[in-house]
C-alpha positions, 0 to 999 in steps of 0.5 A: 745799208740800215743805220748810220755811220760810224768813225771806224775803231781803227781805221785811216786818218781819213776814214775817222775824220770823214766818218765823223762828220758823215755821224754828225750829219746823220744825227743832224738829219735825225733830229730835223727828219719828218717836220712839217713848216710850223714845227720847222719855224719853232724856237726854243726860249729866248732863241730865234734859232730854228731846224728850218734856220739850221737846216739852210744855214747849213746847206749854205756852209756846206756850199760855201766851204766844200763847193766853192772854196775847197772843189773851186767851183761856183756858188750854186743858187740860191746862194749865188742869187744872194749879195755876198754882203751879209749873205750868212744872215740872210740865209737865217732869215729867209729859211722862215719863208721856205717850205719844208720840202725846200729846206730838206733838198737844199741840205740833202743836195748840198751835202752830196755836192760836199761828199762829191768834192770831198772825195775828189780832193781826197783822192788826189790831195790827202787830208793835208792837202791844202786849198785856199780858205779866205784868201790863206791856205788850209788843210783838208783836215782842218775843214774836216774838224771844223766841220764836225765841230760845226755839225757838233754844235747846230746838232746840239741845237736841234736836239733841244728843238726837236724835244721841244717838238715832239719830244724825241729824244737820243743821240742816235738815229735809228738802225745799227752804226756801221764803220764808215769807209770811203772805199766801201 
């Protein structure tokens, strides 16, 4: 399928609050797609952020939330090679020393160990299934909005980044939308 996905106009709770998020990744995707190493290390003013920086700082969360601590399975690496001490901070740091093709396959496979696990708890949980977070319960919907607020924000970082690189501009990748189902 060509384009990108869209929460339905009427649709489940699960189908919105997942179609949501699979929006935000895909313009995410969007606006760090095609950059080579130099233009992946480019900050905007006083920033140090960067698409390399955000790409693996959000394959970590990725990780981190829906692997580790929602599907219960172990940290993979690189982030399991890491001291858990300041691990966030140094994921920022190291994406500098990453090559592009690196960064785009740590995003592109955490994002589809999050998808697997998502719909595994789904199925069996619900949106308000609850799982431990930080050692307190939270709800499955709750991830989901955090998580759109999280794509929400690095997504608006790389929009004033990739302009910055080559000026692409727009707030949708390219193709038509499609209403995102789980179900197909």
């Amino acid at each position: 399928m060509t384009g990108y996905p869209e929460p339905p106009l009427v649709g489940s709770e699960t189908d919105t609050l997942v179609g949501s998020l699979e929006r935000q990744r895909a313009t995410f995707a969007h606006k760090c797609a095609d950059l080579g190493g130099d233009q992946l290390r480019m900050t905007v003013g006083a920033s140090s952020v960067t698409l390399g920086g955000l790409l693996k700082h959000l394959a970590y969360m990725e990780d981190l939330n829906f692997t580790w601590e929602l599907g219960g399975r172990a940290l993979p690496s690189p982030w399991s090679e890491l001291p858990e001490e300041n691990r966030g901070e140094v994921v920022w740091r190291s994406a500098s020393d990453d090559d592009p093709e690196t960064l785009y396959r740590l995003w592109d496979e955490a994002v589809g160990r999050s998808r697997t696990v998502l719909r595994e708890v789904l199925g069996e949980r619900g949106p308000g299934g609850t799982y431990l977070t930080g050692g307190e319960p939270g709800t499955l919907r709750r991830l989901l909005v955090d998580f759109i607020e999280e794509y929400g924000r690095h997504t608006g970082h790389a929009d004033l980044i990739r302009e910055s690189v080559d000026g692409r501009v727009g707030e949708d990748p390219p193709g038509r939308p499609y209403p995102f189902s789980l179900t197909g």
